[in-house]
N, C-alpha and C positions, 0 to 999 in steps of 0.2 A: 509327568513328562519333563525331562530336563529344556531350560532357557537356554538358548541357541544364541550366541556371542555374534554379534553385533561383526558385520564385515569390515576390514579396518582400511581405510583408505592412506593411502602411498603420499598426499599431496595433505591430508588434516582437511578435506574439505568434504562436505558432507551434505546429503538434500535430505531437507528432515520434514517429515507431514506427520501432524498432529491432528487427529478428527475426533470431533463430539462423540462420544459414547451412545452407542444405538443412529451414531447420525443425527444424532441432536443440534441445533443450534448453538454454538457458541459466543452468537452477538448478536445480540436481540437491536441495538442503536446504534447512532454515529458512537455515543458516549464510551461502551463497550470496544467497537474497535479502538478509539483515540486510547482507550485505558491498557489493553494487551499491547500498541505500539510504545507506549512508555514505558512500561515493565521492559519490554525487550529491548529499548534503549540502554535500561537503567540498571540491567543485567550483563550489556554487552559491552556496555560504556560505562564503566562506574566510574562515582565521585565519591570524595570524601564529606568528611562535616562538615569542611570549608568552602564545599562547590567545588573543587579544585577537580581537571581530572585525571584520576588513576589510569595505570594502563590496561590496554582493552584485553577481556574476558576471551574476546575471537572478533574475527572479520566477518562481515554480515554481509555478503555479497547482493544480495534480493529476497524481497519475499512481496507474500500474495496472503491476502486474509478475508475468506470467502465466508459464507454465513456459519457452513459446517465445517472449517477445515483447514488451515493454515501449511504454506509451504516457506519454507527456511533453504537458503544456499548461504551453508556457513562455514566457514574454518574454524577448530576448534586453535586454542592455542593453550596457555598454560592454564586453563581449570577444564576438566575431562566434560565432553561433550555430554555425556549424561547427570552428570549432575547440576550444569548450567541451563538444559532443556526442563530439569526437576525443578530446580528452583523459577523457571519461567511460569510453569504450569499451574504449578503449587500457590503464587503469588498470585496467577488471574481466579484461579479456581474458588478461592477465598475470596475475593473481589465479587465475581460471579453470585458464588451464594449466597453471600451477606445479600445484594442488592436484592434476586428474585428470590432468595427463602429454600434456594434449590438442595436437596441432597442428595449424597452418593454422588459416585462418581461423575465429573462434568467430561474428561475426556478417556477417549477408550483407549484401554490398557496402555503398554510400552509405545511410546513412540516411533515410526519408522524412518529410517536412515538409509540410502545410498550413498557407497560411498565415489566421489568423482575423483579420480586418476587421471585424467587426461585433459586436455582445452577444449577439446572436439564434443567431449559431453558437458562439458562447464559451459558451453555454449548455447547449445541443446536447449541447458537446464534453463539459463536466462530466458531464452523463447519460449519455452514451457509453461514456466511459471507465473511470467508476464501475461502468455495468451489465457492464464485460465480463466478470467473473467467475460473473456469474448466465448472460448467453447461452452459457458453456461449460461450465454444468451442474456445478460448484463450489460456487456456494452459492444460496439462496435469498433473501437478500436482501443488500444491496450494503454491508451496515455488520458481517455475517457474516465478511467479507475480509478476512484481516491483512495483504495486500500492497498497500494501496493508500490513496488519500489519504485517501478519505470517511471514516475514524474521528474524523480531525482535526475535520471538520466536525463533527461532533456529540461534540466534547468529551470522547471515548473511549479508549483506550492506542491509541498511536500511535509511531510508530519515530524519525520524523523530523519534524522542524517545517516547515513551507511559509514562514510570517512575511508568508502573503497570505491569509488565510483574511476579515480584515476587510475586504480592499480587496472583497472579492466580497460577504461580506453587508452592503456599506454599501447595496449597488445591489440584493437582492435577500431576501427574509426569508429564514430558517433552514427554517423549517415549508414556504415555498414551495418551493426549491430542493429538499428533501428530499419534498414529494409529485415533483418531475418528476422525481428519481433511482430513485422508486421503484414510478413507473409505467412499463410494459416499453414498449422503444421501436419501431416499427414495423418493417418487415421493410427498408422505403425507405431508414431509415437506418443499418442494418445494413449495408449494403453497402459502411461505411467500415472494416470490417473487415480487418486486416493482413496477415490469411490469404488475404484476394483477392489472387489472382494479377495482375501487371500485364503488358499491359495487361487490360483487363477488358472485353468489353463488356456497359453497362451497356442493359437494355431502355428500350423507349419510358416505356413501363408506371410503371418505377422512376424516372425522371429524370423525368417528371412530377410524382410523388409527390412527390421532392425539391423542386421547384421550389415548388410549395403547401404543402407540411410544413415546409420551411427556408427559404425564400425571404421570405416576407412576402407573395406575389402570390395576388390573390382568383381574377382570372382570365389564362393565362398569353398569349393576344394583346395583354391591356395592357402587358405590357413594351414593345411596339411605340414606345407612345406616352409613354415614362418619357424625364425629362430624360437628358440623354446622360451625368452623373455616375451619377445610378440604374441607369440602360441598364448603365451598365459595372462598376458592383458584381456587377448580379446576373447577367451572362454571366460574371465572373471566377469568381465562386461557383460556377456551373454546371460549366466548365470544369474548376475545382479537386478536384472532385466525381467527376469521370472522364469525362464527356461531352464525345464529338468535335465540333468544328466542324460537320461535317455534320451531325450529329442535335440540336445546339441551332437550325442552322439550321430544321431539317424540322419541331423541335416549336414553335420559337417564331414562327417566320413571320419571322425577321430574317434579310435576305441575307447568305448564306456571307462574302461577302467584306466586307459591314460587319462584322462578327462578328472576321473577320482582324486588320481594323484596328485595334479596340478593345480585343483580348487583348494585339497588341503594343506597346500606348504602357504 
């Protein structure tokens, strides 16, 4: 079966989850997370011999590192996003099996990546990834988490720096961001969940939701009649979401094969 090319996003910014092979653990201790947060420091922020530091690999907007499963909001910049996630991989992987004696492979297969085009899912994605610790019944509120970004946000002990925290509350307040982090997120968009099996099918029901909850749309026949730039955000967004061609077809009222056309330019 031919490898299916990676969706490319418009903005270089990307949600990327990484999970244990078979859903294995990936971090048996504190030691283990503290060890995968330095790597991706030290992969995203390089230095030279001299400590000095070089410029950055990409912008690490947040992330979340759960026992089985790591999420990434990153921009890629000048070294290609696959092979800055390879060498993340490759370097804990080695780390990993030295320590417990493990072999074969520690995480399963290719990485997955969405790619974020717009504010409205870059937004989304922050409340997402934040809340994941509370949806798996860890903690109760999302600044409770020592493995993840949100402490930074609110000026807390933190392991590792992002050195993007500004670019996000230029465009948004601290208090605002932190009411939507810390209101729970709908069931509709829980379904971008890592633990989902792929493929997934996703209901009417849900893809609907999505479409009104992240989309921007009041009513979803007006996509119909959306400029053909709008028309193709928000089929790519749909798409990217996990919804087949035929059931954006059946909910939005737009023919299968315009649909075809616009996912592949």
């Amino acid at each position: 079966m031919t490898r299916k090319y990676r969706a490319a996003s418009t903005t270089g910014v990307y949600h990327v989850m990484l999970r244990g092979n078979n859903k294995q653990d990936i971090f048996e201790s504190n030691e283990d997370y503290l060890r995968f947060l330095t790597i991706l420091q030290q992969k995203c922020y390089p230095q030279d011999n001299e400590h000095d530091t070089l410029p950055p690999c990409c912008v690490l907007y947040s992330y979340c590192l759960m026992s089985n499963h790591v999420h990434l909001l990153i921009q890629e910049k000048d070294e290609c996003l696959s092979d800055l996630i390879k060498g993340i991989t490759i370097s804990y992987a080695q780390y990993y099996n030295l320590k417990y004696g493990h072999t074969g492979h520690l995480f399963q297969g290719r990485f997955r990546s969405e790619p974020v085009n717009d504010w409205a899912y870059f937004q989304t994605l922050i409340r997402y990834i934040h809340q994941n610790p509370i949806a798996g019944g860890l903690v109760k509120r999302a600044e409770d988490y020592e493995w993840s970004s949100w402490r930074e946000f609110l000026n807390k002990l933190c392991y590792i720096k992002l050195y993007s925290i500004s670019q996000i509350l230029s465009r948004v307040p601290l208090q605002t961001l932190k009411e939507l982090v810390d209101e729970p997120m709908p069931k509709a968009q829980r379904i971008l969940d890592i633990n989902n099996e792929s493929p997934f099918r996703l209901s009417d029901e849900i893809v609907r939701d999505f479409i009104l909850l992240d989309c921007g749309v009041e009513h979803i026949k007006d996509i119909q009649s959306y400029s053909k730039p709008q028309k193709a955000a928000i089929l790519e967004k749909i798409h990217a979401f996990g919804a087949s061609n035929r059931q954006i077809a059946r909910i939005t009222g737009i023919s299968e094969s315009l649909i075809r056309r616009i996912l592949k330019k």
